[in-house]
C-alpha positions in Angstrom: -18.3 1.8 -9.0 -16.4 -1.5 -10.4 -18.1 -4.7 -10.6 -15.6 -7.2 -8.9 -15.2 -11.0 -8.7 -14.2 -13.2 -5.6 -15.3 -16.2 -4.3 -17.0 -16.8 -0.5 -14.5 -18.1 1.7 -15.5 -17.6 5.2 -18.3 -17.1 6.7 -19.4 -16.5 10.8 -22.6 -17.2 11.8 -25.2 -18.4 14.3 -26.4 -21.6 12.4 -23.6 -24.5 12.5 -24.9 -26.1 9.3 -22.6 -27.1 6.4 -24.1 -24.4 4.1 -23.7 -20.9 6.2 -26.7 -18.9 6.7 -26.9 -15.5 5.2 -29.7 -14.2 7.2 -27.1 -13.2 10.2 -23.4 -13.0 10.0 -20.5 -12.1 8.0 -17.6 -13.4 5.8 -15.0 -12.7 3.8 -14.5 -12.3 -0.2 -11.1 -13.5 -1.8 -11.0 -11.2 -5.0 -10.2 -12.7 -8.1 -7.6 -10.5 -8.5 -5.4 -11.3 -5.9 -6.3 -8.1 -4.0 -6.8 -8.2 -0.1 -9.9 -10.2 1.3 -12.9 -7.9 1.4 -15.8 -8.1 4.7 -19.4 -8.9 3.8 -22.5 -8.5 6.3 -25.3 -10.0 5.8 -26.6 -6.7 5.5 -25.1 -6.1 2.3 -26.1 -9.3 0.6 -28.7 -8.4 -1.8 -31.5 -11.3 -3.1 -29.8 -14.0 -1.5 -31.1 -16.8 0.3 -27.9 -19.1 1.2 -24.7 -19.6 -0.2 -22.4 -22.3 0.0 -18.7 -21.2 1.0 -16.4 -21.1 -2.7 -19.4 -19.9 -4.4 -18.3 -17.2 -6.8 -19.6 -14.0 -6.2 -20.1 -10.4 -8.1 -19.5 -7.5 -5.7 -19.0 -3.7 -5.5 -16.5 -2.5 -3.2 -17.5 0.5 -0.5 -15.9 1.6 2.4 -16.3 0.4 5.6 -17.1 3.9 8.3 -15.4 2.7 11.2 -12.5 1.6 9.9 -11.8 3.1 6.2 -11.4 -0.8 4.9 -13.0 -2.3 2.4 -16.0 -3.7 2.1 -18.9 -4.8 -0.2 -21.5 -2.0 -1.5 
């Protein structure tokens, strides 16, 4: 699988702080290259503790079950 590069733009969670937690929730990607905006769970974020939203991120795409989108891997 490609390595990919986007930066954080959204993020949904249960904390209303000005960084968003990454514990619980889930965001969106906006690919460097212009592609469509990619989901992220919290599930899938790997070694993270908090990110701030337009942090630049390194990503594998998957695909989402329900819907055939997608997402990170």
């Amino acid at each position: 699988m490609d390595r990919r590069q986007g930066v954080l733009y959204k993020w949904s969670s249960v904390s209303q702080t000005s960084t968003a937690d990454f514990r619980n929730g889930h965001g969106f990607i906006s690919p460097a290259d212009g592609s469509p905006n990619v989901y992220v769970h919290s599930s899938k974020l790997l070694a993270i503790k908090y990110l701030a939203i337009g942090t630049r991120l390194e990503y594998t795409v998957g695909q989402a079950a329900a819907n055939g989108e997608a997402a990170p891997y």
